[in-house]
C-alpha positions as CSV (number, residue, x, y, z in Angstrom):
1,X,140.1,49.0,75.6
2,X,138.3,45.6,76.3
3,X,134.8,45.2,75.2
4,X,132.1,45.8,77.7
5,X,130.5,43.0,77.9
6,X,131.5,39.6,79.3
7,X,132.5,37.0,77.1
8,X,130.5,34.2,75.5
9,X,130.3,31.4,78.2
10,X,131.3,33.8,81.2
11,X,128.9,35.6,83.6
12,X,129.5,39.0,84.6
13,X,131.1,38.3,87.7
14,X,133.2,35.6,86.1
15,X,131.9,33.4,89.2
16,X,132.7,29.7,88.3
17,X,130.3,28.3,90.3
18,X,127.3,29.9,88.6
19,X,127.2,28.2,85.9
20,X,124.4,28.1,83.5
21,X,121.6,26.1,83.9
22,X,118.3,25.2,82.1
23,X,114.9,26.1,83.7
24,X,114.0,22.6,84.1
25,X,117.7,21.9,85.8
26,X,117.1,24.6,88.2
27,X,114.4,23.3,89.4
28,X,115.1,20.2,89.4
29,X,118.5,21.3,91.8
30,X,116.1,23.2,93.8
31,X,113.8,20.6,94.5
32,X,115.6,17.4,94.7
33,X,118.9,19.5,95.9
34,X,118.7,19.8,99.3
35,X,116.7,22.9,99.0
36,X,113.2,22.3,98.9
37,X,113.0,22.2,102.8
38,X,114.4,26.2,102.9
39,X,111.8,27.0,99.7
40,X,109.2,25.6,101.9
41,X,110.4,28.1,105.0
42,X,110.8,31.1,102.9
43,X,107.5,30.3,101.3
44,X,105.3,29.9,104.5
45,X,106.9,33.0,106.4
46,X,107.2,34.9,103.9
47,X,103.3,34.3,103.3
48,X,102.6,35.0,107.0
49,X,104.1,38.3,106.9
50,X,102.7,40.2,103.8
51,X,99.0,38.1,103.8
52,X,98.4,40.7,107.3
53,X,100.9,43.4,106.2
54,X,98.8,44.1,102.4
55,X,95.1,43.2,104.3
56,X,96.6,46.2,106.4
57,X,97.6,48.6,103.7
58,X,94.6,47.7,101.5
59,X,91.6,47.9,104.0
60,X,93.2,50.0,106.7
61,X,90.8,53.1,107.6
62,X,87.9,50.1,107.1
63,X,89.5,48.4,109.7
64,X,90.0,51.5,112.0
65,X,86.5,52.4,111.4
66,X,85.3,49.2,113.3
67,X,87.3,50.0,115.8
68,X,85.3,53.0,116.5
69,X,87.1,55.3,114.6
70,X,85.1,56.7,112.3
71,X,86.3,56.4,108.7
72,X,87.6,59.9,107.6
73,X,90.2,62.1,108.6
74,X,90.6,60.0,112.2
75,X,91.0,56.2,110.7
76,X,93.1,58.2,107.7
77,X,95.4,59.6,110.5
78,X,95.3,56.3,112.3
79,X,96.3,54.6,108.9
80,X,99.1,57.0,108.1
81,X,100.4,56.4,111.8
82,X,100.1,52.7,110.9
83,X,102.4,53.2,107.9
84,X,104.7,55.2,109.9
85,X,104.9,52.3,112.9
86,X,106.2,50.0,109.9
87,X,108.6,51.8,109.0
88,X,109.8,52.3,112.2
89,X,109.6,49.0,113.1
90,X,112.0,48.3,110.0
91,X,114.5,50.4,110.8
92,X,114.8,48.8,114.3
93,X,115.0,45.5,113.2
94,X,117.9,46.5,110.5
95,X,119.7,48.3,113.4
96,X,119.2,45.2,115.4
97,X,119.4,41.9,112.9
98,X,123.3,40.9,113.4
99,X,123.8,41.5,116.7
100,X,120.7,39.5,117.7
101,X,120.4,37.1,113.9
102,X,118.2,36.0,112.0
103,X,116.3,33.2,114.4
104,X,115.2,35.4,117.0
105,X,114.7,38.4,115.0
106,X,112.0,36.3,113.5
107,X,110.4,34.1,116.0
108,X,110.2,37.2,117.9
109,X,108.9,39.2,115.5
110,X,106.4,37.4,114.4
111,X,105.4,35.9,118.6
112,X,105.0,40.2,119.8
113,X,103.0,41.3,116.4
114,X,101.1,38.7,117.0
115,X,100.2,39.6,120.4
116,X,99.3,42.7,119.2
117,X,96.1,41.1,116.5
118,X,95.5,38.4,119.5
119,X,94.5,41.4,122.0
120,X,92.8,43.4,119.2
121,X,90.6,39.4,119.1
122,X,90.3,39.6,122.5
123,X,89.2,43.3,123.0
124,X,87.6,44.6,120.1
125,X,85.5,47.2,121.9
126,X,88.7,48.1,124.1
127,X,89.8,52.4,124.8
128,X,91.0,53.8,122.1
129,X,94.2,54.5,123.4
130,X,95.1,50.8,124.1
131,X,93.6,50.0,120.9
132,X,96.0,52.6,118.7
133,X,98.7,50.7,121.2
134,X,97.8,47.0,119.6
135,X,97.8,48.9,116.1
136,X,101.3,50.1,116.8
137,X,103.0,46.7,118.4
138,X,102.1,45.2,115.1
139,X,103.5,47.0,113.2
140,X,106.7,47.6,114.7
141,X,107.6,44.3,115.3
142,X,106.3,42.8,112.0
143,X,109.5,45.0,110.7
144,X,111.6,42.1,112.2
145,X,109.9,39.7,109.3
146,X,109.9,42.3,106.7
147,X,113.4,42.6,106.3
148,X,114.2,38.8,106.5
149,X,111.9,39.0,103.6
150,X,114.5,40.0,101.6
151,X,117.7,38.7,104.1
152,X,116.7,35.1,104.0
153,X,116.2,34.7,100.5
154,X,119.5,35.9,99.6
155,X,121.6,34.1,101.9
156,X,120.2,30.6,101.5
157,X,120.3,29.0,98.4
158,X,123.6,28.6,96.6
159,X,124.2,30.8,93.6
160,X,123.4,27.5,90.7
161,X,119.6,28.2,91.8
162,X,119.5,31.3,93.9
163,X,117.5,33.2,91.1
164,X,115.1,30.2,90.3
165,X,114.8,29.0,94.4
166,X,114.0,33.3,94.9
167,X,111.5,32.9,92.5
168,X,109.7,30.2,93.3
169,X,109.5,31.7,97.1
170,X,108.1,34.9,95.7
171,X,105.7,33.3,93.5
172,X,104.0,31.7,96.2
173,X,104.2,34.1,98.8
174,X,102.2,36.3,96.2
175,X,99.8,34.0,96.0
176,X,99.0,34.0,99.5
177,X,99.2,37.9,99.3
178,X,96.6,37.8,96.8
179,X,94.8,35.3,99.1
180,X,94.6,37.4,102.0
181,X,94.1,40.6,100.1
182,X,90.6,39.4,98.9
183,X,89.3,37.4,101.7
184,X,89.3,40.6,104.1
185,X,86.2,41.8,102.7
186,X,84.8,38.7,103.4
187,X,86.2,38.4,106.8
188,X,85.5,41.6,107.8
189,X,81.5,40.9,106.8
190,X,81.0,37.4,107.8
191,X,83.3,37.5,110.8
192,X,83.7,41.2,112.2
193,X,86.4,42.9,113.3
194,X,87.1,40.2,116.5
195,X,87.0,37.1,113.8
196,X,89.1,38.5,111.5
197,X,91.9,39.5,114.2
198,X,91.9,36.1,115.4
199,X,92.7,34.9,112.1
200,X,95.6,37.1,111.6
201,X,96.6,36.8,114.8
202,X,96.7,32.2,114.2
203,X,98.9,33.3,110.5
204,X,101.4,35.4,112.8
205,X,102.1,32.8,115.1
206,X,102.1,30.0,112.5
207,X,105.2,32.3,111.3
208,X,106.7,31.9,114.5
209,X,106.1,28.0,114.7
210,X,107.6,28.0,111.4
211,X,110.7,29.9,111.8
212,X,110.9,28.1,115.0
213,X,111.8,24.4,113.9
214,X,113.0,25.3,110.5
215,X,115.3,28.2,110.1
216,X,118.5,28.7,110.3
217,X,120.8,30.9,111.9
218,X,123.7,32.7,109.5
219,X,124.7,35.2,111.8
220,X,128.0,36.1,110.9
221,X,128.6,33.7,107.9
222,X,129.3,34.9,104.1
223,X,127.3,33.7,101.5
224,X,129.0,30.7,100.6
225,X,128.7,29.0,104.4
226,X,124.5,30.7,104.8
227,X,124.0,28.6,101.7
228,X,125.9,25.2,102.0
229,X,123.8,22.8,101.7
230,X,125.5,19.5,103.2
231,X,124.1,16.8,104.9
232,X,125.1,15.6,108.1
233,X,127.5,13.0,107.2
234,X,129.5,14.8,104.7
235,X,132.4,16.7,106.2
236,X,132.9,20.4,105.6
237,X,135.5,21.3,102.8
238,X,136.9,25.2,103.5
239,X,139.1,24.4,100.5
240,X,137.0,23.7,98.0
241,X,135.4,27.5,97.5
242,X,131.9,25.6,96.3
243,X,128.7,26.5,98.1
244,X,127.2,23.3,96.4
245,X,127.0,19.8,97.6
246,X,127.9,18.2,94.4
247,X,130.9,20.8,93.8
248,X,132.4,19.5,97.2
249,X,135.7,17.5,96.8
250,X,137.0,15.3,99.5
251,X,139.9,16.1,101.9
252,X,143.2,15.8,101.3
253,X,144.6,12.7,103.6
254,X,145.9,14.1,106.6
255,X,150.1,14.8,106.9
256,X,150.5,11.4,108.6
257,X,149.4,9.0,106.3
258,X,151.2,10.7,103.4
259,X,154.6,10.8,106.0
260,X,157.5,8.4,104.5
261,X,158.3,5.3,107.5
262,X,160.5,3.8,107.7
263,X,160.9,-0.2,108.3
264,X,164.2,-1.5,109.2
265,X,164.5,-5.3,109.8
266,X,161.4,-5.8,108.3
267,X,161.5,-8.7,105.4
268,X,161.4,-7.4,102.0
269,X,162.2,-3.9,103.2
270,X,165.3,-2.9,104.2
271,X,166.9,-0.5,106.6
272,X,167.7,1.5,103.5
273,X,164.0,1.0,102.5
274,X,161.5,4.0,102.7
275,X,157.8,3.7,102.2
276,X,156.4,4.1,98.6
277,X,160.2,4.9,97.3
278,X,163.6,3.8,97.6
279,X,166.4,6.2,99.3
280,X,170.1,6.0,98.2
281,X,171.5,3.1,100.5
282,X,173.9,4.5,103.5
283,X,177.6,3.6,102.7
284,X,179.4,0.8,104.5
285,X,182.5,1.0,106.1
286,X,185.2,-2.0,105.6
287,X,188.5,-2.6,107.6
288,X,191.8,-3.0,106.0
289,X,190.8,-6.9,105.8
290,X,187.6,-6.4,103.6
291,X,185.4,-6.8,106.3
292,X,182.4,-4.7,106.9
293,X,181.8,-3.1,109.9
């Protein structure tokens, strides 16, 4: 039986394009790559969605409370339907994500939870009713987001970097997490409940303006075509099997410039002549006399 374990030199998945790189290559490749413009997408909407999703889950019956429910087993029961309303709202958008993609299950997503903070800004001291309504819309569409949380990610980098480009993205989105997390209290005190809506309601539609003029749509691709990377004037190479720019070899010349022509009467090249070779010269036919015909 074979050992185990891959051999020296070989990943896992025996994957030729992932080889190994150092730290400071990775980066490097991510940065100067042609992938520091997707880091900067996944960083900023990925930010957007958690910096209101763990305010949410951390401060929720507080919250609630200023919305005149009062904090106990009402804003508990109003936070638990909150957490239920997410997942929901997940589930949907998994359903949903390749038949609609990835561009307008974002943009949207983050445009209608939006609109959901932006009325809570608007009408703080709204029914209750319409109030446990904005409270819902939020969270079922922020489930659109979510899941491109870990979709996106995935599907654009090319697999030299993907684990250093993921990285990166989560790092910073966690610092805005963090962020968010601690300047609720503060919102909440010096701002109110309206303030602090508008807020999140400006970070959800900064999301959308985001995913708006920067991300892409890989609907329907594998991984290898989500996470090309070429520029413009580079043609696309099917054959190649790289999802790197710098793996990409050129295309083989087309049929007709490799196709043998002929050039009778032409000096220097006979009829008997073919492009880049010689073919075995045609027989001639002589009469009795000795004279070709």
């Amino acid at each position: 039986m074979g050992s185990p374990f891959p051999e020296p030199g070989l990943s896992a998945s025996r994957d030729p394009n992932a080889a190994k790189l150092s730290t400071a290559q990775a980066f490097k490749l991510v940065l100067t790559g042609g992938s520091l413009h997707r880091v900067i997408l996944i960083s900023i909407f990925w930010t957007c969605t958690i910096v209101t999703l763990f305010s949410i889950y951390a401060f929720g019956p507080q919250i609630l409370a200023l919305f005149n429910l009062q904090s106990g087993d009402e804003a508990n029961i109003g936070y638990g339907l909150i957490n239920l309303f997410f997942l929901v709202g997940n589930v949907v958008a998994l359903l949903v994500v390749d038949k609609l993609g990835r561009r307008p299950v974002l943009i949207w997503g983050f445009i209608l939870s939006g609109v959901g903070l932006l009325f809570l800004a608007l009408f703080p001291t709204t029914p209750l009713g319409l109030i446990a309504l904005a409270f819902a819309s939020y969270a079922i569409f922020n489930g659109g987001p979510s899941i491109l949380e870990w979709i996106y990610p995935n599907e654009l980098f090319p697999t030299k970097v993907r684990s250093t480009a993921v990285g990166l993205c989560t790092g910073t989105s966690r610092i805005g997490a963090a962020t968010g997390t601690f300047a609720t209290p503060l919102a909440l005190t010096h701002l109110g409940h309206s303030g602090t809506m508008w807020i999140a309601a400006g970070i959800a539609l900064l999301g959308a303006a985001v995913g708006f003029f920067m991300a892409p749509e890989t609907k329907g691709q594998n991984l290898e075509q989500a996470a090309a990377l070429r520029p413009k004037h580079h043609l696309p190479n099917t054959a190649s099997g790289s999802d790197c720019p710098s793996e990409a070899m050129p295309l083989p010349p087309s049929r007709e410039t490799t196709r043998p022509q002929l050039h009778p009467g032409v000096p220097g090249k006979g009829a008997g002549t073919v492009s880049g070779r010689r073919a075995t010269p045609a027989p001639s036919l002589s009469s009795p006399g000795g004279v070709s015909v």
